[in-house]
MARZA-149978 format. One line per 2 residues: number of its first residue (from 1); their letters; for each residue x, y, z of C-alpha. Coordinates in nm, 4 decimals, padded with zeros to 6 digits, always signed. Layout:
<atoms>
NUM> a> X,Y,Z; ...
</atoms>
This chain:
<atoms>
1> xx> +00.0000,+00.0000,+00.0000; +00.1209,+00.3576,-00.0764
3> xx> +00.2033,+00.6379,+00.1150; -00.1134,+00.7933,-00.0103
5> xx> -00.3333,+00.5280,+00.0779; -00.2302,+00.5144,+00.4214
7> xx> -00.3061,+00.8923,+00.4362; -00.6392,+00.8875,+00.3729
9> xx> -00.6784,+00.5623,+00.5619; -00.5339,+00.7594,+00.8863
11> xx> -00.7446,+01.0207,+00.7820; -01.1048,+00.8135,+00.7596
13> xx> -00.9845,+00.6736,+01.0926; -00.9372,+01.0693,+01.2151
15> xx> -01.2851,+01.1932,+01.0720; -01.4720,+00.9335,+01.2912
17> xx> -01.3780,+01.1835,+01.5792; -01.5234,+01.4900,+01.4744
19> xx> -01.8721,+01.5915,+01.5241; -02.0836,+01.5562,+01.2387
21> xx> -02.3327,+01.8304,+01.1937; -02.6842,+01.7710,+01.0489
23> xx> -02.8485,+01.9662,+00.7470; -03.0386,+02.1895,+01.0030
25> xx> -02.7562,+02.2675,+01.2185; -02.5803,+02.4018,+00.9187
27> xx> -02.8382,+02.5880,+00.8162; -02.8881,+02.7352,+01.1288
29> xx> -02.5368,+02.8387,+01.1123; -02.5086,+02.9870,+00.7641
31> xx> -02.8937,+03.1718,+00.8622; -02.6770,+03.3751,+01.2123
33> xx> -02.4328,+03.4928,+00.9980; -02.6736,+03.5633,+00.7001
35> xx> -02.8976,+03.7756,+00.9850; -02.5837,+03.9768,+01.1148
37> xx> -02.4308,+04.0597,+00.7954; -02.7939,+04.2390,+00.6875
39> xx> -02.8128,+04.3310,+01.0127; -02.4953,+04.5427,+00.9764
41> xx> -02.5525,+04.6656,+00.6518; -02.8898,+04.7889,+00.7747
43> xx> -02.7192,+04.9937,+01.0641; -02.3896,+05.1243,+00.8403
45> xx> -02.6401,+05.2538,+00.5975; -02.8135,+05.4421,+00.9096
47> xx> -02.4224,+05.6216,+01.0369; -02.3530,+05.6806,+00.7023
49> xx> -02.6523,+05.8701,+00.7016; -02.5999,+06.0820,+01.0050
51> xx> -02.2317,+06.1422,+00.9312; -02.2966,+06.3103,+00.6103
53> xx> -02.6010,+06.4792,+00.7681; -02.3526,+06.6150,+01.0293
55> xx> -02.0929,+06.7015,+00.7500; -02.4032,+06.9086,+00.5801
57> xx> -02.4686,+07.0861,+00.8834; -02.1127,+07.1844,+00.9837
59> xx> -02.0850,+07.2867,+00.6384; -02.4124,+07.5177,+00.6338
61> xx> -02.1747,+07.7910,+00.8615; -01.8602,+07.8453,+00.6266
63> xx> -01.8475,+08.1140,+00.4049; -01.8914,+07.9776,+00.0886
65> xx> -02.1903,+07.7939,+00.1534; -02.3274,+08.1528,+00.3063
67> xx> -02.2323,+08.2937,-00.0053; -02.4287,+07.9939,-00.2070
69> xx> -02.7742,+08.0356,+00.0043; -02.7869,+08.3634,-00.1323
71> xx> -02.8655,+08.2293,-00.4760; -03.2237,+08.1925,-00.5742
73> xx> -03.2432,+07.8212,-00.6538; -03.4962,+07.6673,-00.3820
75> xx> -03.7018,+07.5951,-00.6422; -03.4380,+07.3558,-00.7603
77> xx> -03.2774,+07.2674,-00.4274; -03.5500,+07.1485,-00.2339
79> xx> -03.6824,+06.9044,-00.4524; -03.3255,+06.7672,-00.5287
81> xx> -03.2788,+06.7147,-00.1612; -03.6687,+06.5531,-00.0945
83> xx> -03.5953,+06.3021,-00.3676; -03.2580,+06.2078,-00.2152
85> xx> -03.3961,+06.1962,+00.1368; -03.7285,+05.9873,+00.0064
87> xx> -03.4285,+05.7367,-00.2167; -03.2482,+05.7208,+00.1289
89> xx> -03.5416,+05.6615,+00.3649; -03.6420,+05.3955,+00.0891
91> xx> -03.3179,+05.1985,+00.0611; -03.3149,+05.2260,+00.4833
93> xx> -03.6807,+05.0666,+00.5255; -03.5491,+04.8142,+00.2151
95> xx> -03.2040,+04.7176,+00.4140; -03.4720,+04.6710,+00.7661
97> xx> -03.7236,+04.4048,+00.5619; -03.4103,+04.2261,+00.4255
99> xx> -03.3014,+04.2202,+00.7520; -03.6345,+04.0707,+00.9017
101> xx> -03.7193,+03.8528,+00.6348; -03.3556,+03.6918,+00.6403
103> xx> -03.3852,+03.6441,+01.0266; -03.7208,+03.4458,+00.9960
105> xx> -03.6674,+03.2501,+00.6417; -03.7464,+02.8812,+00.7399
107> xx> -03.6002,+02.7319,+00.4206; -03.2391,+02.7284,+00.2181
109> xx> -03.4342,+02.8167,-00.1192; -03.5459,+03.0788,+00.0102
111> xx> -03.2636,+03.2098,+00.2194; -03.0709,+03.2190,-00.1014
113> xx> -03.3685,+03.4558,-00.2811; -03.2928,+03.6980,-00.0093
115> xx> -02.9592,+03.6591,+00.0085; -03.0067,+03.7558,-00.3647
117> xx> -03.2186,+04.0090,-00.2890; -02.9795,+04.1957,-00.0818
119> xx> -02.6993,+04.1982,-00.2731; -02.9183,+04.3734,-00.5254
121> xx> -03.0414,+04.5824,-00.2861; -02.7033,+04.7259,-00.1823
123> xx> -02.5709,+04.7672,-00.5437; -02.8413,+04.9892,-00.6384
125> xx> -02.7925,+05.1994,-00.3074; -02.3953,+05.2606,-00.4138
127> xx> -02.5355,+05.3312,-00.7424; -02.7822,+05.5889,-00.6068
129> xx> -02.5434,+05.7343,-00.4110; -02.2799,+05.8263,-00.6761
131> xx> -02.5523,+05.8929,-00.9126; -02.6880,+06.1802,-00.6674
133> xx> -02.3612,+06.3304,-00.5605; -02.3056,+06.3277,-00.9902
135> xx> -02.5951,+06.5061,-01.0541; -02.6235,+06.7427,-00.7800
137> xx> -02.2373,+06.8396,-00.9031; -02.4013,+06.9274,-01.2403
139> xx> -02.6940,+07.1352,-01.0749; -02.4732,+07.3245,-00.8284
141> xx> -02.2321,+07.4055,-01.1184; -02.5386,+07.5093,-01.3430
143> xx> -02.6667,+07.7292,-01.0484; -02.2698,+07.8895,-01.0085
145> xx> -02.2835,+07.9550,-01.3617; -02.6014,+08.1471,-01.3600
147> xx> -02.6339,+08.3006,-01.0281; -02.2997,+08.3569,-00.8683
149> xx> -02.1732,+08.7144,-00.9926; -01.8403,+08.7076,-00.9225
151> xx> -01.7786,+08.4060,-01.1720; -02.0164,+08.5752,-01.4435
153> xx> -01.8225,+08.8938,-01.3553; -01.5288,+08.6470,-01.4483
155> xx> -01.6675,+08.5116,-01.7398; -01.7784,+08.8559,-01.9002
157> xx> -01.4256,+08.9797,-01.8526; -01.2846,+08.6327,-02.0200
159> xx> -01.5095,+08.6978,-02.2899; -01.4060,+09.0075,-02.3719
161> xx> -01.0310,+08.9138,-02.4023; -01.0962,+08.5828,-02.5709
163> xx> -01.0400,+08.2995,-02.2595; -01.4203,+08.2527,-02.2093
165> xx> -01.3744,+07.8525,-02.3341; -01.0499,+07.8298,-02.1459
167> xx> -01.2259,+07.9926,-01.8454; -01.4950,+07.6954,-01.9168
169> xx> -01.2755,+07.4375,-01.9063; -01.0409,+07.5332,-01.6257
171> xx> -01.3157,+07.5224,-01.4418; -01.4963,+07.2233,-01.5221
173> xx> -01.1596,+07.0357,-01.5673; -01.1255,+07.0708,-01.2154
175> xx> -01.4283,+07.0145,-01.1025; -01.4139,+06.6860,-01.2957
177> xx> -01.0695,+06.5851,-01.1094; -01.2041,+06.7248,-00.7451
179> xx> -01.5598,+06.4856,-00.8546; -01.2951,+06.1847,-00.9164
181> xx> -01.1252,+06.1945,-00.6196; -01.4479,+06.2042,-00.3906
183> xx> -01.5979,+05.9183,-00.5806; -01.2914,+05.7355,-00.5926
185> xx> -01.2916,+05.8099,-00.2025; -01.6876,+05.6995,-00.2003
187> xx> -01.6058,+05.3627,-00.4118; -01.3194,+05.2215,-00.1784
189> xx> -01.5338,+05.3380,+00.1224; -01.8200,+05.0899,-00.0341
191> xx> -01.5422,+04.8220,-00.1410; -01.3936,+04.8006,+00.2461
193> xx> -01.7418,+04.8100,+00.4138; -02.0117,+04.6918,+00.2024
195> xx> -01.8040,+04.4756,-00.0417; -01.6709,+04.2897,+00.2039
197> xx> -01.9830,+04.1863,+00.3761; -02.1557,+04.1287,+00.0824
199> xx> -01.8427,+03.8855,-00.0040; -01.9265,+03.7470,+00.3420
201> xx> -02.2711,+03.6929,+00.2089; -02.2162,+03.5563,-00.0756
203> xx> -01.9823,+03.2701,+00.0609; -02.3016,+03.1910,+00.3005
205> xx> -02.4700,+03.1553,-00.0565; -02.2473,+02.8749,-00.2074
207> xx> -02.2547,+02.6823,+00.0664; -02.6465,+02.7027,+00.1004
209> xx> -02.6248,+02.5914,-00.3011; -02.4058,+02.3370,-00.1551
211> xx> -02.6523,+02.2265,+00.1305; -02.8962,+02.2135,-00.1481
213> x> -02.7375,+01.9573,-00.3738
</atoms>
């Protein structure tokens, strides 16, 4: 007999020792750590919330934001910040169900639909987010352009000696690069946080696919 053979006889002899856990005792296992992973994305949604809320608001003081509340664009504003408080408040209630319906799903099959689910789920929030903070970019630029009269004091002068398109792109060009950076910030926030428990997650989902074969 070979050396290999005697390995995995020693090794039969070896597994006879441990405890062997049952289908349900696995699943109960893989459902814990299912619950606390949407658990946690549920409540890092929630502080992500309320730090950028307390960013806004120690922001609301300098002068440059002064300066920007002087413009009239509520009509614009305060819809663009309802819709991304009713999107947040959405994706919140969303991250809570998951949450609930993973802690109380009696069955693999379905564990893995809302496993599924919540993936999903937090994909489109990182979407939404980046999406917003691209768009309200575009509107706050649109709103400096038109309302802010030291850049259209600028911009007249540029025009007159021939720089209004470099003026232009100077300053979107930089605006561009300072949008980058903060989404490039954003993403590797989402990658270290939510990508890795959504990795977590989705090792809990091969081995339900696993327990289901």
């Amino acid at each position: 007999m070979d050396e290999l053979e005697l390995l995995k006889k020693d090794w039969k002899k070896q597994e006879q020792n441990y405890p062997k856990l049952s289908y349900a005792e696995i699943y109960k296992m893989i459902l814990k750590k299912s619950s606390s992973i949407v658990k946690w994305i549920f409540v890092i949604s929630l502080l992500e919330f309320v730090f950028w809320t307390l960013i806004s608001f120690g922001l609301k003081d300098t002068k440059a934001m002064k300066r920007f509340q002087e413009f009239d664009a509520d009509a614009i504003l305060i819809p663009l910040s309802v819709i991304g408080y009713v999107v947040l408040i959405y994706f919140f209630c969303l991250f809570y169900r998951n949450y609930k319906r993973i802690s109380v799903t009696d069955n693999a099959k379905k564990l893995m639909e809302n496993i599924i689910k919540t993936r999903r789920s937090v994909k489109y929030y990182v979407g939404f987010n980046l999406l917003y903070l691209i768009i309200s970019t575009v509107v706050f630029m649109c709103i400096e352009f038109n309302q802010d009269t030291i850049l259209i004091e600028r911009m007249q002068v540029a025009s007159a000696n021939g720089e209004l398109v470099k003026l232009y792109a100077s300053i979107i060009l930089t605006t561009l690069l300072l949008l980058a950076i903060v989404i490039g910030l954003l993403l590797l926030f989402y990658w270290l946080v939510y990508g890795i428990l959504l990795k977590k997650l989705n090792i809990n989902y091969k081995e339900l696919k696993k327990l289901e074969m």
